[in-house]
C-alpha positions as CSV (number, residue, x, y, z in Angstrom):
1,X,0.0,0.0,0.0
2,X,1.5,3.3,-1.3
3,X,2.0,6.1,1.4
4,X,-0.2,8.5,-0.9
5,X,-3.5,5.0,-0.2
6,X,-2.3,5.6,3.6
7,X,-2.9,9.3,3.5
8,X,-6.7,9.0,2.1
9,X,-7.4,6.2,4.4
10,X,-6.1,8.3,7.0
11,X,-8.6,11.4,5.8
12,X,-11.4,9.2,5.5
13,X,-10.9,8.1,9.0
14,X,-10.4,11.9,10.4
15,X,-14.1,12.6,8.8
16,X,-15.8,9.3,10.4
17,X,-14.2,10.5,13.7
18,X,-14.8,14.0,13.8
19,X,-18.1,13.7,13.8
20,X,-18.4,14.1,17.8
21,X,-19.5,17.0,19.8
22,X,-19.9,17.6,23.6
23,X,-21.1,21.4,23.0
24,X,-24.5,21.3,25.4
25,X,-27.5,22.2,23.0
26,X,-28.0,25.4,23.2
27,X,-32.0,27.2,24.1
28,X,-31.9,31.1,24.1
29,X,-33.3,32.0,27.8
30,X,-36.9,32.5,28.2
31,X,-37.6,36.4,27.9
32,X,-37.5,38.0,31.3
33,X,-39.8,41.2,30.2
34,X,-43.4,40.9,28.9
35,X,-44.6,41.0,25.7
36,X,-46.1,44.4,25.2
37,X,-44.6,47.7,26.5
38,X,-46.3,49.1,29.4
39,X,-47.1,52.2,27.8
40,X,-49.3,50.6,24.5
41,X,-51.1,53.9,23.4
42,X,-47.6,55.4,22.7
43,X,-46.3,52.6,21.0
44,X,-48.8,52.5,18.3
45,X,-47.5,53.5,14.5
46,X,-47.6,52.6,11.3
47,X,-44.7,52.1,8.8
48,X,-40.9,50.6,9.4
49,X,-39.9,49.5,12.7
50,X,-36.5,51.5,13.9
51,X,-34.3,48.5,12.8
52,X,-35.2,48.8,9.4
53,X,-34.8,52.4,9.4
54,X,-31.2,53.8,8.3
55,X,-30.0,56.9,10.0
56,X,-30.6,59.0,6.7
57,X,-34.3,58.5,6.9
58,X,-34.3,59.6,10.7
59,X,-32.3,62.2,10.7
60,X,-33.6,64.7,8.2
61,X,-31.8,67.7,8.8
62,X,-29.0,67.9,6.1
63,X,-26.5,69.2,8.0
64,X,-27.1,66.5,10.1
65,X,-26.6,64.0,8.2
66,X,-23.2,64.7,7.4
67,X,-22.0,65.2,10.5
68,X,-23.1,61.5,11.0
69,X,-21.2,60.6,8.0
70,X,-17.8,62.6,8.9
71,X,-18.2,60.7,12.4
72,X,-18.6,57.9,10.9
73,X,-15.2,58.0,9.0
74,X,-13.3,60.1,11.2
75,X,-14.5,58.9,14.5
76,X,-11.4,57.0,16.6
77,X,-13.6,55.1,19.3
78,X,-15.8,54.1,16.2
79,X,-12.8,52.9,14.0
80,X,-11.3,51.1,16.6
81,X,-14.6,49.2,17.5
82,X,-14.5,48.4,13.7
83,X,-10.7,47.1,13.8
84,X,-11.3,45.1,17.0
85,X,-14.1,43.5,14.6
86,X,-11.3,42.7,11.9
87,X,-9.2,41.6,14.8
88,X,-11.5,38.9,15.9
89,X,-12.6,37.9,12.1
90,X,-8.6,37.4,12.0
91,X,-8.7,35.3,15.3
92,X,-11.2,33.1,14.2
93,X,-9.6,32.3,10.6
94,X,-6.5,31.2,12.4
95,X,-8.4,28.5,14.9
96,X,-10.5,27.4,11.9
97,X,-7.2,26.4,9.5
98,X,-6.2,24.9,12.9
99,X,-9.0,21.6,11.7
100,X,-7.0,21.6,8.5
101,X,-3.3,19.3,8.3
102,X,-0.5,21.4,8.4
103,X,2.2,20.6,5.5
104,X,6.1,21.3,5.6
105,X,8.7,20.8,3.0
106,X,12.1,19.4,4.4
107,X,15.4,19.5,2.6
108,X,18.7,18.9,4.3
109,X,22.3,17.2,4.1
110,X,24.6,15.2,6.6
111,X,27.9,14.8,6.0
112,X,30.0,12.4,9.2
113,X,33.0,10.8,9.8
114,X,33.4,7.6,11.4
115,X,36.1,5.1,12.9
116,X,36.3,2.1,10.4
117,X,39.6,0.3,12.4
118,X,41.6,1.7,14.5
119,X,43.9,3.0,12.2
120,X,41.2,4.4,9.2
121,X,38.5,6.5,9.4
122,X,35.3,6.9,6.9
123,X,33.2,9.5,5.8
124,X,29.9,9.5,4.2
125,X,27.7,12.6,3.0
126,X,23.8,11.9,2.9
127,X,20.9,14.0,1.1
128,X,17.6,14.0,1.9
129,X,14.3,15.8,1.0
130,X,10.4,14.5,2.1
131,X,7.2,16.5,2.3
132,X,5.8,15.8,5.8
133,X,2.3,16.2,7.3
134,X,0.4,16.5,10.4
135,X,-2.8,16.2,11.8
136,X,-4.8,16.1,15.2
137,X,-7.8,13.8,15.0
138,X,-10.4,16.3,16.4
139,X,-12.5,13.5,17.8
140,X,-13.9,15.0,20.8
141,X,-14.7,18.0,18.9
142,X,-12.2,19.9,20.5
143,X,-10.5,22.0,17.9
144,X,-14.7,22.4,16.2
145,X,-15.9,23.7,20.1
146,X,-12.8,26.0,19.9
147,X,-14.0,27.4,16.0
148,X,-17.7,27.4,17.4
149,X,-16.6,29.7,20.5
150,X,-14.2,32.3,18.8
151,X,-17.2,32.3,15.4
152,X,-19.8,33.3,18.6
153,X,-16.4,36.2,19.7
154,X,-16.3,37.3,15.9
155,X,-20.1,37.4,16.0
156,X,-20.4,39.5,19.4
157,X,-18.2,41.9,18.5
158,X,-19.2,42.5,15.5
159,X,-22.9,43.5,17.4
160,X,-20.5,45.6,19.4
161,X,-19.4,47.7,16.4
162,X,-23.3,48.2,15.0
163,X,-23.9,49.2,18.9
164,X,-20.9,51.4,18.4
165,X,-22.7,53.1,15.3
166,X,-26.2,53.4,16.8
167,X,-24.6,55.4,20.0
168,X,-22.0,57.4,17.6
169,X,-25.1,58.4,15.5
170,X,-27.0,59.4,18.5
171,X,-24.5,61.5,20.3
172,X,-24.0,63.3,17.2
173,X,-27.5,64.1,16.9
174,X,-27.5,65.1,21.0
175,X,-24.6,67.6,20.3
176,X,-26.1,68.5,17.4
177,X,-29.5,69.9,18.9
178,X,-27.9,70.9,22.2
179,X,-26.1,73.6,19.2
180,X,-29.1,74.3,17.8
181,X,-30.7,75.1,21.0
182,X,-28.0,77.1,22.3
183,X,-27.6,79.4,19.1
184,X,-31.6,79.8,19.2
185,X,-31.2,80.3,23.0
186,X,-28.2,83.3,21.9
187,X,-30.8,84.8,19.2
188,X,-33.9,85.0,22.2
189,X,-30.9,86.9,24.5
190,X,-30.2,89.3,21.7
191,X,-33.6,89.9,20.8
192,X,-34.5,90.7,24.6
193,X,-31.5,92.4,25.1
194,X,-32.3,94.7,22.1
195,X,-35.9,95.1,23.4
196,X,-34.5,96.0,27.4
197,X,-32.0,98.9,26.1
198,X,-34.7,100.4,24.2
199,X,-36.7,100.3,27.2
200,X,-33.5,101.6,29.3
201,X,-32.7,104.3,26.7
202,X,-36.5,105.3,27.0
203,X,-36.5,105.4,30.8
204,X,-33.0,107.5,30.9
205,X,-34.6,110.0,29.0
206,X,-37.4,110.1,31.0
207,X,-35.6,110.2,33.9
208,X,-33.1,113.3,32.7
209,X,-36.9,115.4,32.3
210,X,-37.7,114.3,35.4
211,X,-40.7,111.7,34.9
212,X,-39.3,108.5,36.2
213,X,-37.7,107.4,39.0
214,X,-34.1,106.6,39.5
215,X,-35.6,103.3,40.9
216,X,-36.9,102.4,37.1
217,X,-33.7,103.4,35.4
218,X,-32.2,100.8,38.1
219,X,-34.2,98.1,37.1
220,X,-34.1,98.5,33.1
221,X,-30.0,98.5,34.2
222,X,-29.6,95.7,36.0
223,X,-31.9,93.5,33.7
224,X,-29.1,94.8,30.3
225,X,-26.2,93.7,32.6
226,X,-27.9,90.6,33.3
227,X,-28.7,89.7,29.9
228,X,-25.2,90.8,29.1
229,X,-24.2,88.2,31.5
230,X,-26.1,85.2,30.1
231,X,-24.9,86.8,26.9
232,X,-21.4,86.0,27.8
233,X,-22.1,82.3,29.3
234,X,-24.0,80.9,26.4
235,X,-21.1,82.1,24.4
236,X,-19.1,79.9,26.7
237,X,-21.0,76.9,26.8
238,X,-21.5,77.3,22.8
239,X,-17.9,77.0,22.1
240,X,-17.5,73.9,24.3
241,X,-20.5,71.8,22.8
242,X,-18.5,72.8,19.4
243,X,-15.3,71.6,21.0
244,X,-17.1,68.4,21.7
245,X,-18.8,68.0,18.2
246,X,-15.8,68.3,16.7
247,X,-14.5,65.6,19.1
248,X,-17.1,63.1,18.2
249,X,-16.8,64.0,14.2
250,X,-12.9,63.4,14.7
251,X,-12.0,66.5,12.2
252,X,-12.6,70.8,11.8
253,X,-16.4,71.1,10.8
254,X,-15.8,72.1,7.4
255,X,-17.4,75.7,5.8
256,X,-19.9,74.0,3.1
257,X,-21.8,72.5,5.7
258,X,-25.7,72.7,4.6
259,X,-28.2,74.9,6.6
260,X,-29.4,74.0,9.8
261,X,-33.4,73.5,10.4
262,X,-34.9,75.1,13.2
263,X,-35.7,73.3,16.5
264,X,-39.4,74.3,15.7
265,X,-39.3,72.5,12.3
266,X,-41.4,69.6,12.5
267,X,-39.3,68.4,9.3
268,X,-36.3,67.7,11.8
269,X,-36.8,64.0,13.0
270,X,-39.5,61.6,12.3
271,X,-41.5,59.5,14.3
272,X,-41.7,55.7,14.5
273,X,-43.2,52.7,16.1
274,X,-42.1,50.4,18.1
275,X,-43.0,46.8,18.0
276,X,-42.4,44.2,20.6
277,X,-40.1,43.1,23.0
278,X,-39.6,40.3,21.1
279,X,-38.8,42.3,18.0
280,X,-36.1,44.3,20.7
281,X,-34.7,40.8,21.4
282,X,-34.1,39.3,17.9
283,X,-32.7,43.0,16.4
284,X,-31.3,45.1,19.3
285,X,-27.3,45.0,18.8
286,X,-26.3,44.8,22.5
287,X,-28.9,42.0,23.0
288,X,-27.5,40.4,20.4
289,X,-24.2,40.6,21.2
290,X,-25.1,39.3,25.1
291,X,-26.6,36.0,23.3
292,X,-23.1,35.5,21.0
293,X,-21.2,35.9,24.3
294,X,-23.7,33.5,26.1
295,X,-23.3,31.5,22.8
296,X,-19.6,31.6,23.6
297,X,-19.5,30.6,27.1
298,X,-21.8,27.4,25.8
299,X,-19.4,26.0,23.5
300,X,-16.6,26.8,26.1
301,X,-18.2,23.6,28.1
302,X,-17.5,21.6,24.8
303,X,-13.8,22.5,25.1
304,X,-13.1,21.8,28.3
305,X,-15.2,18.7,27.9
306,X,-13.0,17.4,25.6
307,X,-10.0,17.8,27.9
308,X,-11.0,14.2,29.7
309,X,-10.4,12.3,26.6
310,X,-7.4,11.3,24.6
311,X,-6.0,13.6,21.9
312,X,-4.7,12.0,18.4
313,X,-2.2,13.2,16.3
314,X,-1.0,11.8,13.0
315,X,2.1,11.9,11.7
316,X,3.8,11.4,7.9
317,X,6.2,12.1,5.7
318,X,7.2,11.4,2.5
319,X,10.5,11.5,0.4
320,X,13.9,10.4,-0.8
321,X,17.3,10.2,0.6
322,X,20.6,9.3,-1.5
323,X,23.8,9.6,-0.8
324,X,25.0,11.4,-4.0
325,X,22.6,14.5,-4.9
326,X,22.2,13.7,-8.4
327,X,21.0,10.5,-7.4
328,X,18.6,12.0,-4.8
329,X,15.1,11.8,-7.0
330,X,16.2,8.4,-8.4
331,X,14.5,5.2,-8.3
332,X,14.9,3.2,-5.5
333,X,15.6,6.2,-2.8
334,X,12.3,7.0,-1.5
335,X,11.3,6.7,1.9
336,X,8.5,7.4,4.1
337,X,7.4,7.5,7.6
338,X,3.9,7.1,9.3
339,X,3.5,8.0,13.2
340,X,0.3,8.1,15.2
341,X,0.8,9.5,18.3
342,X,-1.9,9.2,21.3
343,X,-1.9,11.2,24.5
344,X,-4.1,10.2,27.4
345,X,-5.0,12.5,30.5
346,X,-3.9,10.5,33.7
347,X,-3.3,12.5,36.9
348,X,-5.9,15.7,35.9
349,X,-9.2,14.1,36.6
350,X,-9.4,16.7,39.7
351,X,-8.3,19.8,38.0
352,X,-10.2,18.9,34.8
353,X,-13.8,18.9,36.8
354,X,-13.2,22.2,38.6
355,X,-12.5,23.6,35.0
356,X,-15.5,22.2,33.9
357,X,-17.3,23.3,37.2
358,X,-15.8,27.3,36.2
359,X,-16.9,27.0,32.8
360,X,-20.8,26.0,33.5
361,X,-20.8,28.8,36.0
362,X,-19.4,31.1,33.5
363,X,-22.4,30.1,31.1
364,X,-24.9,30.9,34.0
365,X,-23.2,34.7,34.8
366,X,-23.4,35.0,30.9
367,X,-27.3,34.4,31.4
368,X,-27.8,36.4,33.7
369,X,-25.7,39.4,31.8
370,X,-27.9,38.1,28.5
371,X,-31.1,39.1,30.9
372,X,-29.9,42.1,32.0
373,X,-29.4,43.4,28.8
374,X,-32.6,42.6,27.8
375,X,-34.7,44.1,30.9
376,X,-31.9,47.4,30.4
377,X,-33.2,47.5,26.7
378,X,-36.9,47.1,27.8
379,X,-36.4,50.1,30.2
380,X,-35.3,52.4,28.2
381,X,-37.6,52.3,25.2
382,X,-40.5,51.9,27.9
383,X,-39.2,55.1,29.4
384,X,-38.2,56.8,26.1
385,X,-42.6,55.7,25.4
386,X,-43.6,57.6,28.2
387,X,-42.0,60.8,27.7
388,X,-42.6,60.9,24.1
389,X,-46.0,61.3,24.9
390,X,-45.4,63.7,28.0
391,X,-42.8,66.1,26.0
392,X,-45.9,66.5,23.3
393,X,-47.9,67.1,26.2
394,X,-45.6,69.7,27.6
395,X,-44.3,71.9,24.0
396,X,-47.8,72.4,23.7
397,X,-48.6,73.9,27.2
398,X,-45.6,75.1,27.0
399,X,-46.2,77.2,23.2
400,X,-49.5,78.0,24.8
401,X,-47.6,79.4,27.7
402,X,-45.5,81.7,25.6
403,X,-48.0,83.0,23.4
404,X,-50.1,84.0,26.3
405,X,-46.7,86.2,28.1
406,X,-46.6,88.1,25.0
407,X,-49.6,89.2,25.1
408,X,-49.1,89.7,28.7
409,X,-45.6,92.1,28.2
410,X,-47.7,94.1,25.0
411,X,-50.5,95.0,27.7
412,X,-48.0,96.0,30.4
413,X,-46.2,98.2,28.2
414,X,-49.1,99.9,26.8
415,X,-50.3,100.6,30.4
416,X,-46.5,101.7,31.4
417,X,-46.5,104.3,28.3
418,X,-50.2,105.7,29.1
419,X,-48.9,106.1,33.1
420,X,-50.6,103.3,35.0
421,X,-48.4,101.4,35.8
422,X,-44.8,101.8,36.7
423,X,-41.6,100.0,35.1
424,X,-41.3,97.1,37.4
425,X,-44.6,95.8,35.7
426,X,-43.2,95.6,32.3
427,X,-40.0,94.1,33.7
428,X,-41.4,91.2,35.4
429,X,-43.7,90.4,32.0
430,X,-40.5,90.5,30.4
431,X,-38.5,88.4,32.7
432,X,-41.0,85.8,32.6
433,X,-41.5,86.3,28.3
434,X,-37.8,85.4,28.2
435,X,-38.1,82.7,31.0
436,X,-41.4,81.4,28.8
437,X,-39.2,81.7,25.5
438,X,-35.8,80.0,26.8
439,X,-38.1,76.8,28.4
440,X,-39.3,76.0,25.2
441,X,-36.3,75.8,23.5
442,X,-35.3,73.5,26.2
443,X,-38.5,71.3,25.6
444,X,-38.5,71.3,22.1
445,X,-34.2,69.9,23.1
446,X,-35.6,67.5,25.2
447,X,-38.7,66.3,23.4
448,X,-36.2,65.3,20.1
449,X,-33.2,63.9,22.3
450,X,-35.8,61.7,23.7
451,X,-37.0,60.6,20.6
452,X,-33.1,60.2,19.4
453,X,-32.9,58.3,22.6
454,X,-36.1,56.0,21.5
455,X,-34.4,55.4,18.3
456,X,-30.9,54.5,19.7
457,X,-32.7,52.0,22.6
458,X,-35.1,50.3,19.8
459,X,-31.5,49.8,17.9
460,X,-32.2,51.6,14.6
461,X,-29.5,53.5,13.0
462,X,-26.7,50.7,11.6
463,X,-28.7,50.0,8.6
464,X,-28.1,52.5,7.0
């Protein structure tokens, strides 16, 4: 029987006996949320769910969208989460060609002397060159758990790098708006500054010909220096939520950025249902990345299973040896060498169970982390539900609100120009226009970081 008959009985033999696993079957836990959000009236919608909805068709503001897509390229958290992705797709080529034989070319020459008598000595020169192979049975399944385990790594990182999208998007979209509303919160100071030095102007005037009181030109004072003040920290906090936009885009914010829409533009965001937990479960990337860890931690029990039983490696090689060179590929010169090897675990029964003792309880802590990532997801879109409905609730009280101090500061000022009533009434329905004015713009902030937020936790935004 030639060596080359050996080799494919040898193959044959690897596939009859490779057929073993001691990987436990594997049941996703049972879902530890209900079905339905508690909040059902505010999860109602028509339309794609947030997983089949790309960041593009969320985020309609165009200057928006590419921010996103500078963050996207020029983000360094983001492009390392991508690289570790890479890195583990790497990882899991190498223990896959690990099931394969491993092949080596061998070429080498000996040259020795001997003793012949004790007078005369011999010396012989010997060539040789064989093509030698080797191969570990994977009968227990050891080397396929391994592949299994580091395909469930590649697998949960990659989830890892669409969760890294999904909160990249969204905390460009948060810095964003928190821009927008501070430059519209700048444009409400200048407008009420312009409006109190009129009235301050007005009232110095007055006061030079004697009608008003050095009380009034006080208070039309003090409220320009305070508006001067907030003047000055806006200005502050606007160049730091650059600073950190700039961060999160990884570059200079170029100049042919397109316009920006206003907070009150309805055109800004749209809205979207929600579905069901179970929906959450089977597309959510951090969910899905807890069950590819669990996964992980399963097929971990195969491998260390596989440690009580015996491990088999084959051995050949094939080739010729001569000792003249140009005599080396000659008939008559080949050789070849077959060597199973066998290797039996004796005296590590003990340490062998405790491993397979730490690797159940590792599967059990990665249940429990799979469970908690599922009742974290399921509180924050309920919570994100609930206040959708409340910010509604509150920009329109709030608009209502405002409309109604501006009619409240045109009635004090025409009664402070006809003489009944004094300056302090039209600087209180001012304060408490601007106060009216600036608490909007914070609602209308917080109504679309939540829905941002409500996106990010129903995991849309990767598909793009």
């Amino acid at each position: 029987m030639t060596l080359t008959n050996r080799i494919i009985i040898m193959g044959t033999l690897c596939i009859l006996l490779s057929g073993c696993s001691l990987i436990p079957h594997y049941e996703r836990p049972s879902s530890p949320v209900p079905q339905q959000y508690p909040y059902g009236s505010a999860s109602k919608g028509q339309g794609k769910l947030a997983y089949d909805v790309g960041w593009h068709e969320f985020f309609k503001d165009p200057r928006l969208q590419k921010l996103i897509e500078l963050a996207l390229q020029n983000n360094r958290d983001y492009r390392v989460s991508m690289l570790n992705v890479q890195e583990t797709q790497a990882q899991f080529r190498i223990v896959r060609y690990g099931l394969l034989p491993s092949f080596g070319l061998n070429a080498d020459s000996n040259r020795q002397r001997g003793i012949a008598t004790s007078s005369t000595y011999f010396k012989t020169t010997t060539y040789q060159a064989d093509v030698n192979t080797s191969y570990e049975l994977d009968v227990f399944g050891a080397i396929r758990s391994l592949k299994a385990q580091v395909l469930e790594q590649y697998f949960a990182t990659e989830e890892a790098g669409r969760a890294a999208q999904i909160s990249l998007v969204a905390e460009v979209a948060m810095q964003y708006l928190t821009i927008c509303a501070l430059d519209e919160q700048m444009d409400l100071l200048q407008t009420t500054l312009k409006s109190v030095s009129s009235y301050e102007d007005l009232i110095d005037k007055s006061y030079q010909l004697g009608n008003s009181t050095a009380l009034d030109l006080k208070l039309a004072q003090t409220q320009v220096e305070t508006i001067n003040a907030s003047v000055a920290d806006y200005a502050r906090q606007r160049a730091q939520a650059q600073d950190a936009l700039v961060l999160l885009v990884g570059e200079s914010l170029p100049d042919d950025l397109p316009s920006a829409l206003s907070l009150e533009s309805e055109d800004l965001l749209s809205d979207l249902p929600t579905g069901t937990s179970s929906d959450l479960i089977e597309r959510r990337p951090d969910i899905l990345q807890a069950e590819h860890q669990l996964k992980a931690a399963n097929d971990n029990i195969g491998i260390v299973r596989s440690n009580f039983f015996p491990s088999i490696t084959l051995t050949a090689s094939d080739g010729s040896a001569s000792v003249k060179l140009n005599k080396l590929f000659t008939h008559g010169t080949g050789i070849w060498a077959f060597s199973p090897e066998i290797s039996l675990p004796l005296f590590n029964e003990n340490t062998n169970l405790a491993n397979l003792n730490a690797a159940w309880i590792s599967e059990k802590i990665e249940v429990a982390q799979y469970e908690k990532a599922v009742q974290n997801a399921f509180r924050e879109v309920s919570d994100a539900l609930v206040a959708r409905d409340t910010f509604n609730a509150q920009l329109s009280a709030q608009q209502k609100l405002v409309a109604d101090e501006k009619d409240r500061l045109s009635l004090s000022s025409a009664r402070y120009h006809s003489g009944i009533d004094n300056y302090l009434t039209v600087l209180l329905a001012q304060q408490d226009l601007y106060n009216a004015q600036a608490n909007l713009i914070q609602v209308s902030l917080g109504r679309f970081s939540n829905l941002i937020s409500l996106y990010k936790a129903l995991g849309g935004g990767w598909s793009s």
